[in-house]
N, C-alpha and C positions, 0 to 999 in steps of 0.2 A: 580286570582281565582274567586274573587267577582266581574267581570265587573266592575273595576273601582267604586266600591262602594264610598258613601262621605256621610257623616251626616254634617246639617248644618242650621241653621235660618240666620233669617231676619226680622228687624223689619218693624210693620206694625201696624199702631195707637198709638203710643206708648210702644207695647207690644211685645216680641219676639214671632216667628213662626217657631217652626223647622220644617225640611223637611229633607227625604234621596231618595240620588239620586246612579243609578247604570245604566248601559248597554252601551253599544258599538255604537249602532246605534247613525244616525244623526236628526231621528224623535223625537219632543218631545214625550212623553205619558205621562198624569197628573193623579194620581189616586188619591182619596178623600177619606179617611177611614170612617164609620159609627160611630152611638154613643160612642162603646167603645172609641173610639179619647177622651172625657170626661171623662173618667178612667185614662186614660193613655196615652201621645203624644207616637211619632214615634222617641222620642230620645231618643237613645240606641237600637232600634230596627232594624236597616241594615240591620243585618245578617239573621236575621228572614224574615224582606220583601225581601231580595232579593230573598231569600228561597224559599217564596210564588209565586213570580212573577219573577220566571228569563225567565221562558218561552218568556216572551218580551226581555229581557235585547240582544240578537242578533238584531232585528229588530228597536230597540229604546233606545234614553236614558229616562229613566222612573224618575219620577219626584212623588214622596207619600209628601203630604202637610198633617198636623196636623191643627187642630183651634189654634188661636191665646193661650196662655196662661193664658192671662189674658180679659176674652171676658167681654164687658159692659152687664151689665143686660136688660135684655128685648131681647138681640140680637136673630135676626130671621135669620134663612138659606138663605135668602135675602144679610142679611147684612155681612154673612159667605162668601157667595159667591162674596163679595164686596173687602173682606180681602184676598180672593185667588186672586182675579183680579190682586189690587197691588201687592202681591208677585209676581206672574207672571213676572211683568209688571217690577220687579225690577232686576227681575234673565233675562230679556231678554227673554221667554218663550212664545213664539206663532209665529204662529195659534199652539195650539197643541189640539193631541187626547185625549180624555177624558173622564175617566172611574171614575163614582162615584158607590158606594156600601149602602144601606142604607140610612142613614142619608147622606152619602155622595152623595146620586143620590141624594136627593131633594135638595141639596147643588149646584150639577152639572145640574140643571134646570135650577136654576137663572143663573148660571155664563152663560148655551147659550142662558137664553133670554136675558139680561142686555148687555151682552160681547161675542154677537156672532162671532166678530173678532177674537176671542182668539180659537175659540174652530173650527176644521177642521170637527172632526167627534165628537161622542159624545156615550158613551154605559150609560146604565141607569139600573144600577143591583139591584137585588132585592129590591125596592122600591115604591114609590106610589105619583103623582100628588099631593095629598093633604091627611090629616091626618083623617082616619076613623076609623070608630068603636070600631077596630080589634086593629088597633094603638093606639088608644088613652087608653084603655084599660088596654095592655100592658105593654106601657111606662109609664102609671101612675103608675100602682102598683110596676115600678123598681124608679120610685122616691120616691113613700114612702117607700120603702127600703132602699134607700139609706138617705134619710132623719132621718128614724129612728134609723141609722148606721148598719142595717143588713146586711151588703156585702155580706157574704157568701149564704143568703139569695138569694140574687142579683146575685152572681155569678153563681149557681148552677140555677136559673129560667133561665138567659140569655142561658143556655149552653140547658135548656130542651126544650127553645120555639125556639132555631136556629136548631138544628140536628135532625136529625132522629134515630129512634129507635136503628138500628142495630150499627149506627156510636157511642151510646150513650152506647151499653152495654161494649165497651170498654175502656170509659171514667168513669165510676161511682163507680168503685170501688176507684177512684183516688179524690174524691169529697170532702174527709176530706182537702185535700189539699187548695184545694179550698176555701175551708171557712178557712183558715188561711190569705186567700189577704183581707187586707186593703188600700185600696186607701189614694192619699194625693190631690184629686183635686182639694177639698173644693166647692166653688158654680163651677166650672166649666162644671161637668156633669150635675146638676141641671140647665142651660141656654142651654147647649146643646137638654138635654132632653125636654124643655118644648117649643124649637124652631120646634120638631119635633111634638108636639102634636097641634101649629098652623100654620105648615106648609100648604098652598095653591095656589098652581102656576094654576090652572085651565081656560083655558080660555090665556092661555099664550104661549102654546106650540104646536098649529097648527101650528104655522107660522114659525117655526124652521127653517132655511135653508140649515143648515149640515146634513147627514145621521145619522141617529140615530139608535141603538140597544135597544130595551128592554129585559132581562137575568133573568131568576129567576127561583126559583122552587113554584110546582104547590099546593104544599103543606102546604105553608107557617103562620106561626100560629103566624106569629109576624104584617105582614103587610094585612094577610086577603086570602082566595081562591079568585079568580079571578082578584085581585089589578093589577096585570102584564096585561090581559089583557084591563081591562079599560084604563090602562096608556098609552098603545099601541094604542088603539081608541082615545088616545085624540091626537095622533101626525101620521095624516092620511100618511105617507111616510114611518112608521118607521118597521122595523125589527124585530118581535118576535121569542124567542127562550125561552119554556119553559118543565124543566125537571120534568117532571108528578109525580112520585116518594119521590121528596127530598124538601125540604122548606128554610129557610131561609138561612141555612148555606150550599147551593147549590155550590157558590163559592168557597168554603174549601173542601167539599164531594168529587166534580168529578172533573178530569183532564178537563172535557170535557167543564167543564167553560169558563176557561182560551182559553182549542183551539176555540170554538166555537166565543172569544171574538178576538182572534187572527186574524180568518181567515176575519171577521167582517174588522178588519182595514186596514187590508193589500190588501182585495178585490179593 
């Protein structure tokens, strides 16, 4: 029923890294979760990511990596992207496609500049080159929430700067809920988080040589109005596709994510 669903890590630095994998196909596909990966790995979540992402699971076996558990301090999206390399590299996994989201696109930068072997094609969702204004902003004010232990704080900001209105008057009567989650990541989100506010691959990503997708929405109040197309200009060969409409949680919102990311690989 779950495409051969599997939850499962792998050590990497010393530190375990889960991952779940599901679908039929013979193609890798590697997806990269954003920030929340920091709140919360991808174990125990199968059923949920297969959920999100079965629309691949015919076409490919799909591969969802978490960060490390245990990430050293200072680590940068650089050195994230170093930590997926080996996993990769341990599960046998490449060339494969590769869809980062967020923090997980500026993740899925590095792994094609560093380790363009590994990567065939490459989609680049809702994310940004390098950490501006809009981002840095942001993400500061969800670290000093989370620093201050406001979670619920935290949780109900991420849920206002990712969705859009209409998706959100659905959601808010359920908020109390929300501010009942407590994390257990301790410094984990706090490295993740502060990897994205000196994130800078600039100057890195012309020279890409897989075909490349940029994906987002047009409306975006976490990574900035026009961040998707700058990113796009900085990788002259690359693919834009942006949903005018909807902002960061554009890949949750519309079906047409997923298809537009589909037709993207399989082209």
């Amino acid at each position: 029923m779950f495409d051969k669903l599997k939850e499962g890590k792998v050590l990497v630095g010393g530190s375990e890294m889960h991952y779940v994998s599901f679908g039929t196909g013979s193609i890798p596909l590697v997806l990269i979760p954003g920030l929340g990966d920091g709140l919360a790995s991808v174990k125990g979540k199968g059923i949920v990511l297969w959920h999100s992402y079965r629309i691949f699971a015919k076409n490919y076996r799909v591969w969802i990596f978490s960060r490390k558990n245990q990430l050293e301090p200072g680590s940068t999206t650089r050195d994230m992207a170093r930590d997926l390399a080996q996993a990769l590299s341990q599960q046998q996994i490449g060339p494969a496609q590769v869809m980062g989201v967020s923090q997980g696109g500026m993740i899925a930068q590095w792994l094609a500049v560093d380790y363009p072997e590994r990567v065939a094609k490459l989609v680049l969702g809702i994310t940004v080159s390098h950490s501006n204004e809009t981002i840095k902003s942001v993400v500061q004010t969800w670290l000093d929430m989370y620093r201050e232990k406001r979670y619920g704080d935290l949780t109900v900001d991420t849920m206002e700067k990712t969705f859009t209105d209409k998706y959100l008057k659905k959601v808010r009567p359920f908020y109390w809920l929300l501010r009942l989650y407590k994390p257990s990541a301790g410094e984990r989100f706090i490295i993740q988080a502060q990897s994205c506010l000196n994130h800078d691959a600039r100057g890195k990503l012309a020279q890409l040589p897989m075909p490349v997708l940029v994906i987002g929405g047009g409306q975006d109040l976490v990574t900035g109005s026009g961040s998707l197309e700058e990113l796009a200009s900085e990788i002259p060969h690359s693919k834009l596709i942006v949903f005018p409409e909807l902002g960061h949680g554009a890949f949750e919102e519309t079906r047409e994510f997923n298809l537009g990311v589909l037709k993207f690989l399989v082209g």
